[in-house]
PDB file of N, CA, C and O in Angstrom, chain B, residues numbered from 101:
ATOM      1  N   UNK B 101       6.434 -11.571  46.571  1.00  0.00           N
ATOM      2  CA  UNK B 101       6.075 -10.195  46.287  1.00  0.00           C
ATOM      3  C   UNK B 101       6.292  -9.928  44.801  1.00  0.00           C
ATOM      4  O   UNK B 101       7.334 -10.195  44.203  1.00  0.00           O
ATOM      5  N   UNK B 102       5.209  -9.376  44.268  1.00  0.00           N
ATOM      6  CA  UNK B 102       5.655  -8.764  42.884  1.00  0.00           C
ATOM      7  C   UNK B 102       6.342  -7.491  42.363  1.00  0.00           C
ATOM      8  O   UNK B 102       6.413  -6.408  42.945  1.00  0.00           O
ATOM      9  N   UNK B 103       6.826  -7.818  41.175  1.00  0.00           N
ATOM     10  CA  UNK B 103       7.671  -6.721  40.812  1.00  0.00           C
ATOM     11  C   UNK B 103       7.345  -5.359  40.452  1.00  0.00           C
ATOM     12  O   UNK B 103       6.350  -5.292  39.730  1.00  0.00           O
ATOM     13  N   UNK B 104       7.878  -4.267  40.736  1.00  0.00           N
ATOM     14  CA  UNK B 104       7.153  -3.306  40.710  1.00  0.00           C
ATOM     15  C   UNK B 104       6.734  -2.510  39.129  1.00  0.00           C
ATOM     16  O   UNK B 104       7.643  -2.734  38.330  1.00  0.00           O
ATOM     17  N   UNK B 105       6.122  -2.049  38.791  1.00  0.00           N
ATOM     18  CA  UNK B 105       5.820  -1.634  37.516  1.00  0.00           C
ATOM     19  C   UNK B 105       5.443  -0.012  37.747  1.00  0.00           C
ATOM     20  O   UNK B 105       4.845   0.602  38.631  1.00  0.00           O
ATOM     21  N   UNK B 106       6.119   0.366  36.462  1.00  0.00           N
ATOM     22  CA  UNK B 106       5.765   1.865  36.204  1.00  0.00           C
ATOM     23  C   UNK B 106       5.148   2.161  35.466  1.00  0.00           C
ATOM     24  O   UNK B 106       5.224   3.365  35.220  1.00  0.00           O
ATOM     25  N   UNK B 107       4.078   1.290  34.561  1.00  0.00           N
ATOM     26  CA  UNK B 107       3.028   1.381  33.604  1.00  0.00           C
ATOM     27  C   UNK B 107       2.933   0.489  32.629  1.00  0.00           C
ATOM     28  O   UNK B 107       3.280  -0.687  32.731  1.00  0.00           O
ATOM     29  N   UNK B 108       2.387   1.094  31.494  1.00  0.00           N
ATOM     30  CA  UNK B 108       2.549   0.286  30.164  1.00  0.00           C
ATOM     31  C   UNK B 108       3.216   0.635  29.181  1.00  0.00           C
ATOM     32  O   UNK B 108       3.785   1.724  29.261  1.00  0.00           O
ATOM     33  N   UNK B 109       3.336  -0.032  28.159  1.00  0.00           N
ATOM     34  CA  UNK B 109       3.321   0.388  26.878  1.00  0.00           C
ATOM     35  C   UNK B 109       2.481   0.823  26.353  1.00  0.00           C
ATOM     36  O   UNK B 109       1.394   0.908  26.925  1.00  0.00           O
ATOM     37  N   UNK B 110       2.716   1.430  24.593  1.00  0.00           N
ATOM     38  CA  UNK B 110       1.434   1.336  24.000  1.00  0.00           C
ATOM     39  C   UNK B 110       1.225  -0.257  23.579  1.00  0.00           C
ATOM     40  O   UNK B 110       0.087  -0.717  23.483  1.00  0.00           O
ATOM     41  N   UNK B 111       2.003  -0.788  23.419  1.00  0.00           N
ATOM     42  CA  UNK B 111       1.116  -2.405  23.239  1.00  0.00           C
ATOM     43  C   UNK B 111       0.615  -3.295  24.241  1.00  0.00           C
ATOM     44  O   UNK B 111       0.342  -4.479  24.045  1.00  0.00           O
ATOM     45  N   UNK B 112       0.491  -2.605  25.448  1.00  0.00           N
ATOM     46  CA  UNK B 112      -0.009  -3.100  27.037  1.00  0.00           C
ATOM     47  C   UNK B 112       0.829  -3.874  27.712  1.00  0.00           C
ATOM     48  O   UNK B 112       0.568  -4.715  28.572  1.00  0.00           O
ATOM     49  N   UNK B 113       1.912  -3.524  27.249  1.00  0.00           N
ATOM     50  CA  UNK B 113       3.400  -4.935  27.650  1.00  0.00           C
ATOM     51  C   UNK B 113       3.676  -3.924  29.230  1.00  0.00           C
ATOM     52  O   UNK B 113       3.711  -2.699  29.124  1.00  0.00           O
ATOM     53  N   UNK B 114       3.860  -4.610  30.657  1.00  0.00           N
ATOM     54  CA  UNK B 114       4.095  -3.904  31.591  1.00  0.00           C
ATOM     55  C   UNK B 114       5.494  -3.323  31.460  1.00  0.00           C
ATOM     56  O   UNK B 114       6.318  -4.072  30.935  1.00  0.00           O
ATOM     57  N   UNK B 115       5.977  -1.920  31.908  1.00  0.00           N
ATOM     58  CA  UNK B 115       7.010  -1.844  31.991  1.00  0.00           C
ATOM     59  C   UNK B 115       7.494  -1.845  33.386  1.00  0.00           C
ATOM     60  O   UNK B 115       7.104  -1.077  34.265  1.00  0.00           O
ATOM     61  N   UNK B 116       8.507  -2.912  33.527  1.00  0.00           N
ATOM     62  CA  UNK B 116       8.959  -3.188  35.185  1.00  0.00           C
ATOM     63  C   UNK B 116      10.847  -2.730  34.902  1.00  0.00           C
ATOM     64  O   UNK B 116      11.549  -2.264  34.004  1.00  0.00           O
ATOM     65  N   UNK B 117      10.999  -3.265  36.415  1.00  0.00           N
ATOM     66  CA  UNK B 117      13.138  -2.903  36.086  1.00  0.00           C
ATOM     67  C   UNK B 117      13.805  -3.287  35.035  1.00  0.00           C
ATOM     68  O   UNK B 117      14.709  -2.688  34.453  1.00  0.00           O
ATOM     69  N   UNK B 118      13.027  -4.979  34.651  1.00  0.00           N
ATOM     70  CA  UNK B 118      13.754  -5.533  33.502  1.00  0.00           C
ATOM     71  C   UNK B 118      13.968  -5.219  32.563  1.00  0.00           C
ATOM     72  O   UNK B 118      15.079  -5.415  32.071  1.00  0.00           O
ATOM     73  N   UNK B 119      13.163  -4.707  32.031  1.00  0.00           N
ATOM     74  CA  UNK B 119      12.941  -3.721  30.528  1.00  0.00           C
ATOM     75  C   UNK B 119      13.300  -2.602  30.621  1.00  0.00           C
ATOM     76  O   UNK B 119      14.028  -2.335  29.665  1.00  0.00           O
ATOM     77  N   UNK B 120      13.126  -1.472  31.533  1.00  0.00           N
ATOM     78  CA  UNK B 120      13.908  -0.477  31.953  1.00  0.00           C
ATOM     79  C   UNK B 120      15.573  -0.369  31.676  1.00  0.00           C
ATOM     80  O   UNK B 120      16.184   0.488  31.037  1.00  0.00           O
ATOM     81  N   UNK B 121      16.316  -2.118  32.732  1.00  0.00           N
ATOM     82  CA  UNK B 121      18.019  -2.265  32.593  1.00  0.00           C
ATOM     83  C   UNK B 121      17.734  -2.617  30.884  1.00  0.00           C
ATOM     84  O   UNK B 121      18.474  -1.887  30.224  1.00  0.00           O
ATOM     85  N   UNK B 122      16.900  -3.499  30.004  1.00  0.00           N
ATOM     86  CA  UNK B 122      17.218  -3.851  29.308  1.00  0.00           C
ATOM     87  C   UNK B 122      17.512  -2.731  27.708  1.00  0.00           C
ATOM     88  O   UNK B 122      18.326  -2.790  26.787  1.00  0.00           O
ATOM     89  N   UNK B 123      16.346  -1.776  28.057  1.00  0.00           N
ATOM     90  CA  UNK B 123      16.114  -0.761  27.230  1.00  0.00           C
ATOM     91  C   UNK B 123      17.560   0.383  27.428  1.00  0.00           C
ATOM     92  O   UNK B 123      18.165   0.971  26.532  1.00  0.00           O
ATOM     93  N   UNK B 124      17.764   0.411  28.646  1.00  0.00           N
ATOM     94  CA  UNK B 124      19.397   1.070  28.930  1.00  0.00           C
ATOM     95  C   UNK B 124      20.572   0.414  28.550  1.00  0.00           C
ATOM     96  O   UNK B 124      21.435   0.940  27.847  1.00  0.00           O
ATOM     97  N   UNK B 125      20.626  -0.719  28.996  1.00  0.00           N
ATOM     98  CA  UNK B 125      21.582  -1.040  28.159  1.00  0.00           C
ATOM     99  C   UNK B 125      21.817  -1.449  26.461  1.00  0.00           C
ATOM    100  O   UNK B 125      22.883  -1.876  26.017  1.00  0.00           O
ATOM    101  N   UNK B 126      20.580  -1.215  25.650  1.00  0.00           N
ATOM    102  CA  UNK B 126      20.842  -1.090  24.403  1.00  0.00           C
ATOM    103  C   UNK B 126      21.118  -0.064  24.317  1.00  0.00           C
ATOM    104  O   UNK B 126      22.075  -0.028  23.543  1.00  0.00           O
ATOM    105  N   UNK B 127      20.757   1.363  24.804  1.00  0.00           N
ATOM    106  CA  UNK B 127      20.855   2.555  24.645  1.00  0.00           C
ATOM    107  C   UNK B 127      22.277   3.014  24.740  1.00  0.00           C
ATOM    108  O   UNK B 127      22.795   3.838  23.986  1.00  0.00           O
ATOM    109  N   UNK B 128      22.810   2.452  25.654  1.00  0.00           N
ATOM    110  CA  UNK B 128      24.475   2.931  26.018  1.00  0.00           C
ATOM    111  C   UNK B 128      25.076   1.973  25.581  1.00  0.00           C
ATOM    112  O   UNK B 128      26.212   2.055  26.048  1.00  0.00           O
ATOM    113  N   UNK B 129      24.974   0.872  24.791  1.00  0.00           N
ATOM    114  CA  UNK B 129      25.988   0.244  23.419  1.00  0.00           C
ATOM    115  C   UNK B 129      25.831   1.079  22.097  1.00  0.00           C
ATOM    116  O   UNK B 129      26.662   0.994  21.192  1.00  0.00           O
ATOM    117  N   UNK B 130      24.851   1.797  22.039  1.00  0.00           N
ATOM    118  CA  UNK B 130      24.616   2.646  21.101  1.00  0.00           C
ATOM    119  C   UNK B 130      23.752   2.533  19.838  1.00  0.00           C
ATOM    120  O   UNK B 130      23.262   1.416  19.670  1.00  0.00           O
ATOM    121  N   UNK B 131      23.538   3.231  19.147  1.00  0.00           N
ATOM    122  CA  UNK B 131      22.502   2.746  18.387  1.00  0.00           C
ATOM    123  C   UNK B 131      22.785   2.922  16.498  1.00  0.00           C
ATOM    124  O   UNK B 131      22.927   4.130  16.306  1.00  0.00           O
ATOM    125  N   UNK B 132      22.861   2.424  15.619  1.00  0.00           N
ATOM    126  CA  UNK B 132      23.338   2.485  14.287  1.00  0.00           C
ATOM    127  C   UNK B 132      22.828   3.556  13.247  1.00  0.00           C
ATOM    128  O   UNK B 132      21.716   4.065  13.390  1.00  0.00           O
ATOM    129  N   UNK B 133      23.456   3.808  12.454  1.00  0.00           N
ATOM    130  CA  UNK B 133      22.994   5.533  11.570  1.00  0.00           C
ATOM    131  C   UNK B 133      21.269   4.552  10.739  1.00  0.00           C
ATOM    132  O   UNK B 133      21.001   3.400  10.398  1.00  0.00           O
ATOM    133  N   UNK B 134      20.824   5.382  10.754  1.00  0.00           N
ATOM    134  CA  UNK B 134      19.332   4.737  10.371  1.00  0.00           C
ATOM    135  C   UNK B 134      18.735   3.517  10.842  1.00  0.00           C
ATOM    136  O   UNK B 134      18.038   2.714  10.222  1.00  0.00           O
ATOM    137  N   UNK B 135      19.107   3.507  11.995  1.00  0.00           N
ATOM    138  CA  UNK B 135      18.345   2.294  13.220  1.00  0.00           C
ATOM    139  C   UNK B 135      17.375   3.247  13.809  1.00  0.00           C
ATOM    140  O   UNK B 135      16.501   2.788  14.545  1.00  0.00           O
ATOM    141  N   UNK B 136      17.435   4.814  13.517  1.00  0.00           N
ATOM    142  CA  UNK B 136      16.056   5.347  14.996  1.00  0.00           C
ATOM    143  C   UNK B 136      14.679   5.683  13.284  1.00  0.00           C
ATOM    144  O   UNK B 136      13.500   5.968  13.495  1.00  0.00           O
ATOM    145  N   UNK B 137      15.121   5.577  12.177  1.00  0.00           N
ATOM    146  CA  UNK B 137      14.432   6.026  11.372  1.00  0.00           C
ATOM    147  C   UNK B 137      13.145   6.249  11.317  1.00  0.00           C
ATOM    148  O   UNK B 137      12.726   7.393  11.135  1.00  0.00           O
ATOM    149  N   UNK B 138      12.294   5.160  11.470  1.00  0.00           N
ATOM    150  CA  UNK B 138      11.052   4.689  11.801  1.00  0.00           C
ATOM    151  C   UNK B 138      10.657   4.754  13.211  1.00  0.00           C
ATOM    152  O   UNK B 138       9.551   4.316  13.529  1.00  0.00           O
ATOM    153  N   UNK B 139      11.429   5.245  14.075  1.00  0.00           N
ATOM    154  CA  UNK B 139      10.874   5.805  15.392  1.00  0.00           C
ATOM    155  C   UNK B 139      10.585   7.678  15.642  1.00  0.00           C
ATOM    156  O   UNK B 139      11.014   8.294  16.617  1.00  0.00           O
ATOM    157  N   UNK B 140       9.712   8.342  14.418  1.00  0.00           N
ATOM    158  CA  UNK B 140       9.547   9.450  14.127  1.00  0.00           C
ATOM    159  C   UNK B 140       7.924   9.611  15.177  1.00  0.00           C
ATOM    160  O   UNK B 140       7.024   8.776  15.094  1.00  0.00           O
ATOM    161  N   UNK B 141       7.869  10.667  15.969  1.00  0.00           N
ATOM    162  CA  UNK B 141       6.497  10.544  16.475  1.00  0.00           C
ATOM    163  C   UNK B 141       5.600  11.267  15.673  1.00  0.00           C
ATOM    164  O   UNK B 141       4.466  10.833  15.473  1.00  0.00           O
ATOM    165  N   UNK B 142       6.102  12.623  15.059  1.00  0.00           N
ATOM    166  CA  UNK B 142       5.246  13.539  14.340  1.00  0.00           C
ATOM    167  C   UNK B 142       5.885  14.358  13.355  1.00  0.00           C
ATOM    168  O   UNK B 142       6.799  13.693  12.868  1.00  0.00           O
ATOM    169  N   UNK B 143       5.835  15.308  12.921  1.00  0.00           N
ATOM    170  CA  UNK B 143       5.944  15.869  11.903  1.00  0.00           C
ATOM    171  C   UNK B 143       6.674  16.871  12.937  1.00  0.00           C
ATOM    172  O   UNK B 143       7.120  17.624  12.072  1.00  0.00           O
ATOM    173  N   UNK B 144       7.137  17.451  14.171  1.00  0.00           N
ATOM    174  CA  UNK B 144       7.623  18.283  14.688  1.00  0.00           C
ATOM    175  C   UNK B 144       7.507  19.923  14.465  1.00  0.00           C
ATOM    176  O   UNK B 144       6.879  20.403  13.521  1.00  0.00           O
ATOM    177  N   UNK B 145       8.129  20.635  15.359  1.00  0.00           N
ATOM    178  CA  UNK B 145       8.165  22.225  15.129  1.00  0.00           C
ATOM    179  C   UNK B 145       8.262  22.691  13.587  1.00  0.00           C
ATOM    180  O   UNK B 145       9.308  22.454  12.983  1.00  0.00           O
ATOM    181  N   UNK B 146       7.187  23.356  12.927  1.00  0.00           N
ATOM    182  CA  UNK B 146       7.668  23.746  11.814  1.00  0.00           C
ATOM    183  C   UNK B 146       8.953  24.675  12.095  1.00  0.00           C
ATOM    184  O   UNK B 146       9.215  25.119  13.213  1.00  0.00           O
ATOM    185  N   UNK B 147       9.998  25.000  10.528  1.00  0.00           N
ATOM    186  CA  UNK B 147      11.053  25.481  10.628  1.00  0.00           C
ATOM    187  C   UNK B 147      10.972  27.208  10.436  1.00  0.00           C
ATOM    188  O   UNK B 147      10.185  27.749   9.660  1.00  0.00           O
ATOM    189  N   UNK B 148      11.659  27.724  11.048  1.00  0.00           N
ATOM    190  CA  UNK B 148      11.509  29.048  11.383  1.00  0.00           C
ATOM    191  C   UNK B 148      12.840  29.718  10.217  1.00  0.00           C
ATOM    192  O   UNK B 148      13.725  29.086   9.639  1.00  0.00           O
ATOM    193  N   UNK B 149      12.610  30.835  10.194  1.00  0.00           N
ATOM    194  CA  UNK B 149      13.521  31.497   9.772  1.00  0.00           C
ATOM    195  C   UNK B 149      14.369  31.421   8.284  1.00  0.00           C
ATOM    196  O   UNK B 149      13.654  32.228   7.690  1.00  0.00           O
ATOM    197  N   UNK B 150      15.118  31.127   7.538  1.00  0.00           N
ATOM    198  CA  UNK B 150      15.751  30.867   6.437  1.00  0.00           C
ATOM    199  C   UNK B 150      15.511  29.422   5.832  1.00  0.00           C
ATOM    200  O   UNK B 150      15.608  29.209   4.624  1.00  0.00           O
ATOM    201  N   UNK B 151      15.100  28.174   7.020  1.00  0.00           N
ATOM    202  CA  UNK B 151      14.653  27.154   6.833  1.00  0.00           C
ATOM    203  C   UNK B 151      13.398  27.360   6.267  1.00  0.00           C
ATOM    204  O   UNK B 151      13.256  26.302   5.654  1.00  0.00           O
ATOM    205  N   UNK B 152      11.985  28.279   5.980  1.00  0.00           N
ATOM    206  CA  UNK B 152      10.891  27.829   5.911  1.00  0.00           C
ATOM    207  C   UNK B 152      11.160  27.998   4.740  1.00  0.00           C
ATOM    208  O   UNK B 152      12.078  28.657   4.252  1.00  0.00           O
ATOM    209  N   UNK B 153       9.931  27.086   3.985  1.00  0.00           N
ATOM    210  CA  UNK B 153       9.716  27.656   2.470  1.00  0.00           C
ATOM    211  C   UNK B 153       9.503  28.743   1.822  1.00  0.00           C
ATOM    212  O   UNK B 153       9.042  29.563   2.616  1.00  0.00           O
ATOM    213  N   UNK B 154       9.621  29.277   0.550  1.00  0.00           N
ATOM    214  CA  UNK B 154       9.291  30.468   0.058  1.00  0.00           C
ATOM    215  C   UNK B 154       7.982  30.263   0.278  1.00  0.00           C
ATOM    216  O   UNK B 154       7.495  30.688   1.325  1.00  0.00           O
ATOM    217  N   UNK B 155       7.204  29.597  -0.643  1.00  0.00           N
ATOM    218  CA  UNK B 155       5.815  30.064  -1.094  1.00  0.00           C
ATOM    219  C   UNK B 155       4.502  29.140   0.202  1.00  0.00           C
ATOM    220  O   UNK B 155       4.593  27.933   0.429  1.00  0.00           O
ATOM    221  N   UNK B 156       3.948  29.602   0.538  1.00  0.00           N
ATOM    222  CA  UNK B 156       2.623  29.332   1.073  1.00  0.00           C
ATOM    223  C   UNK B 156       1.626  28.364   0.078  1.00  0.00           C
ATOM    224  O   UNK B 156       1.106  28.964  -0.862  1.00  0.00           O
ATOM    225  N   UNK B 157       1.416  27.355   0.176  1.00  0.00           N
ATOM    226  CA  UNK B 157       0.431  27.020  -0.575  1.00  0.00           C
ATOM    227  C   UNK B 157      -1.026  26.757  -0.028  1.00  0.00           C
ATOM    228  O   UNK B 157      -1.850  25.956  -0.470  1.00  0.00           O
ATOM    229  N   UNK B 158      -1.132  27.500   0.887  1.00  0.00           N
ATOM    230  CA  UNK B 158      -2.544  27.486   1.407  1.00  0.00           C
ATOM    231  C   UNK B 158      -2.969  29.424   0.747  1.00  0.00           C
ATOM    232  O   UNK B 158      -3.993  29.359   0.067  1.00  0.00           O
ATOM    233  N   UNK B 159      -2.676  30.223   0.791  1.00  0.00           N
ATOM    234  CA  UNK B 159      -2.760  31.664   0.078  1.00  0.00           C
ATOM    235  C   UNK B 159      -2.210  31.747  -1.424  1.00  0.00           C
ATOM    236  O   UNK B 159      -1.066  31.608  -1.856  1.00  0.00           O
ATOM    237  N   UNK B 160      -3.846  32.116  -2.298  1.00  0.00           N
ATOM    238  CA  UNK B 160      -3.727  32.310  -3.594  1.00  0.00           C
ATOM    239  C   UNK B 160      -2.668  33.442  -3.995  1.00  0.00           C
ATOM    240  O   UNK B 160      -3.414  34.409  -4.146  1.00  0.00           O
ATOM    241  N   UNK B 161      -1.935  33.698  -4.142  1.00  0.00           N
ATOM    242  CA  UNK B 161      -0.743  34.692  -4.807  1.00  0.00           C
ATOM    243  C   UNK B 161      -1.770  35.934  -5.565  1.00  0.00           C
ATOM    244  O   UNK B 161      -1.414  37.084  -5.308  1.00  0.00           O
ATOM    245  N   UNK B 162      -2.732  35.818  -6.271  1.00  0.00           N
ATOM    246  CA  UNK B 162      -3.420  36.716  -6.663  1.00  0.00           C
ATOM    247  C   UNK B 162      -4.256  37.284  -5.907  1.00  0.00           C
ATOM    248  O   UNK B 162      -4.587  38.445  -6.151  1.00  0.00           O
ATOM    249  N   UNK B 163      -4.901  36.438  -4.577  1.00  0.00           N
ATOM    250  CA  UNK B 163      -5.513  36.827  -3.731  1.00  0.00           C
ATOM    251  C   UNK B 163      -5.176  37.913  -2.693  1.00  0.00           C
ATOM    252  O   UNK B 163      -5.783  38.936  -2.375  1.00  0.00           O
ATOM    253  N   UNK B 164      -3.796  37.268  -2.181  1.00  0.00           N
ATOM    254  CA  UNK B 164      -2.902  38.253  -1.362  1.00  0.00           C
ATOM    255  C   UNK B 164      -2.448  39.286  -2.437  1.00  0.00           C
ATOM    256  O   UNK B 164      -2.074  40.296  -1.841  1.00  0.00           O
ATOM    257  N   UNK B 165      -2.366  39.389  -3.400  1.00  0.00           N
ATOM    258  CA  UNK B 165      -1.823  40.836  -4.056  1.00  0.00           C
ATOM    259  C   UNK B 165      -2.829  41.567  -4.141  1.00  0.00           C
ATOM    260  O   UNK B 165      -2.584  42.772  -4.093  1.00  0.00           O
ATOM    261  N   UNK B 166      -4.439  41.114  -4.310  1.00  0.00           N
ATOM    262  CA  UNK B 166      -5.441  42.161  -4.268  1.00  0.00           C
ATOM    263  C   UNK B 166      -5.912  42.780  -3.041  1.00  0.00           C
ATOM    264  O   UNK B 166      -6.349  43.931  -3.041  1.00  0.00           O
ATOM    265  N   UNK B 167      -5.803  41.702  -1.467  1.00  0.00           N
ATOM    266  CA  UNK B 167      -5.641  42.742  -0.382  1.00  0.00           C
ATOM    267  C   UNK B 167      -4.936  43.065   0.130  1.00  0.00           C
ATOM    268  O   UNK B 167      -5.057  43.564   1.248  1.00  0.00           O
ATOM    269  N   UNK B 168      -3.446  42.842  -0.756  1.00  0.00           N
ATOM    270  CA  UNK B 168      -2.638  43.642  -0.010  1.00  0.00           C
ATOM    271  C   UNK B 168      -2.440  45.492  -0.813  1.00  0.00           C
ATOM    272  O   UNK B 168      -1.902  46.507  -0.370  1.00  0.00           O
ATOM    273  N   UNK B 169      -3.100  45.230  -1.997  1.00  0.00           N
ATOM    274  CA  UNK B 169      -3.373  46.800  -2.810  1.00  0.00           C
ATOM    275  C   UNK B 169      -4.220  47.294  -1.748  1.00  0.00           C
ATOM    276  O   UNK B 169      -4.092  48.351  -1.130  1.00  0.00           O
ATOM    277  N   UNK B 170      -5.323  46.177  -1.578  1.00  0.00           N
ATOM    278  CA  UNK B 170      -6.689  47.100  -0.931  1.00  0.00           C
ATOM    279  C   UNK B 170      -6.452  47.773   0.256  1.00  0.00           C
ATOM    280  O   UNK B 170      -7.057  48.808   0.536  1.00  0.00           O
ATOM    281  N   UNK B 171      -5.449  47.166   1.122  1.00  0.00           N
ATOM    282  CA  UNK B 171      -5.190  47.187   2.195  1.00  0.00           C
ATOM    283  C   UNK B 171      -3.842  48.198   2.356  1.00  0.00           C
ATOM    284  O   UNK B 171      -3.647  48.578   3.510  1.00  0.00           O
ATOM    285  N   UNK B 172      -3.217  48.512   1.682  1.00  0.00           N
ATOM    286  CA  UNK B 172      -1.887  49.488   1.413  1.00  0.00           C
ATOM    287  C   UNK B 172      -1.832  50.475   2.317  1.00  0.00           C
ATOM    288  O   UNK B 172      -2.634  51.368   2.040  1.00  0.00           O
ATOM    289  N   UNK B 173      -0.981  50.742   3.636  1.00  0.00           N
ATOM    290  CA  UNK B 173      -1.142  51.869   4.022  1.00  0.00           C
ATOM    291  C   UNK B 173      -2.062  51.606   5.510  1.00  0.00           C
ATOM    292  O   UNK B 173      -1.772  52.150   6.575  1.00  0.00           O
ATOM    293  N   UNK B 174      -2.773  51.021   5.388  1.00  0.00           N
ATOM    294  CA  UNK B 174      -3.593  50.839   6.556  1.00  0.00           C
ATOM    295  C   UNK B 174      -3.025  50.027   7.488  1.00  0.00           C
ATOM    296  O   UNK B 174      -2.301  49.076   7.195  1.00  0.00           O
ATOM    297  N   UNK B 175      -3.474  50.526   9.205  1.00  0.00           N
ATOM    298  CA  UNK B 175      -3.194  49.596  10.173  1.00  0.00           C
ATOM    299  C   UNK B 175      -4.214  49.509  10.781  1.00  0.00           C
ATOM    300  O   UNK B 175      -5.144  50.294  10.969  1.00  0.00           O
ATOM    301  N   UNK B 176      -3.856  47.751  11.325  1.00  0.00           N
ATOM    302  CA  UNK B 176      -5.076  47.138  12.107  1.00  0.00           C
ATOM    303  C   UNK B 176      -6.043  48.020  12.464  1.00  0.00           C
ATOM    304  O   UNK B 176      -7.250  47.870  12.275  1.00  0.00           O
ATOM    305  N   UNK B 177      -5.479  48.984  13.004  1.00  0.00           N
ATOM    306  CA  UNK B 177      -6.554  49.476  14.276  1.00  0.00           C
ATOM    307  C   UNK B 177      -7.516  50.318  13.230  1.00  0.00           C
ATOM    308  O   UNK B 177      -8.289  50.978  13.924  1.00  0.00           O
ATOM    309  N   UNK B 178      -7.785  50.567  11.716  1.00  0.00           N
ATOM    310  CA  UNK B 178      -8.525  51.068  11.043  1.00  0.00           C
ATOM    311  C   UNK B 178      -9.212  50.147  10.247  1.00  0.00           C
ATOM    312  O   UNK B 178     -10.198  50.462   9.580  1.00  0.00           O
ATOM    313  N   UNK B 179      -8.689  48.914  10.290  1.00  0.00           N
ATOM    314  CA  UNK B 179      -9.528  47.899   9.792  1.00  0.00           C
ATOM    315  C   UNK B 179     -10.779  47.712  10.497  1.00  0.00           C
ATOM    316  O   UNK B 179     -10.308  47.175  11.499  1.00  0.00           O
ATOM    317  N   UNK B 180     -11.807  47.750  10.677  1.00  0.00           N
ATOM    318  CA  UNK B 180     -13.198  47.744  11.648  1.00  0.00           C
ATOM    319  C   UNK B 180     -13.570  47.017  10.577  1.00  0.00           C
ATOM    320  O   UNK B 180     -14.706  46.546  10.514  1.00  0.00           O
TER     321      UNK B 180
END
């Protein structure tokens, strides 16, 4: 009888029990300060609050100061 498998990898390697005990037990000997470095998936949640940057660099600074004159005072619901 064959062994049972719970899928793949991304490099098509099956993952069965063996790799499962084997991947656990590296995990619970522990792992070294800049050993996960290069295991980053994405760029994650941008940072909220006191973390974000000051400045926007997608909005011209002169741009937003001319509609925000134009716009002074007004709410949405009069913008049409």
């Amino acid at each position: 009888m064959s062994a049972r498998t719970y899928g793949r990898t991304m490099g098509e390697k099956p993952i069965n029990d063996d790799m499962i005990e084997k991947l656990a037990d590296e995990a619970e000997r522990g792992y070294g300060p800049g050993q996960l470095q290069g295991c980053r998936r994405g760029p994650g949640r941008p940072p909220v609050g006191d973390a974000r940057r000051g400045d926007d660099p997608e909005v011209d600074s002169d741009a937003y100061t001319e509609w925000a004159t134009r716009n002074a005072g007004q709410v949405w619901s009069d913008l049409d």
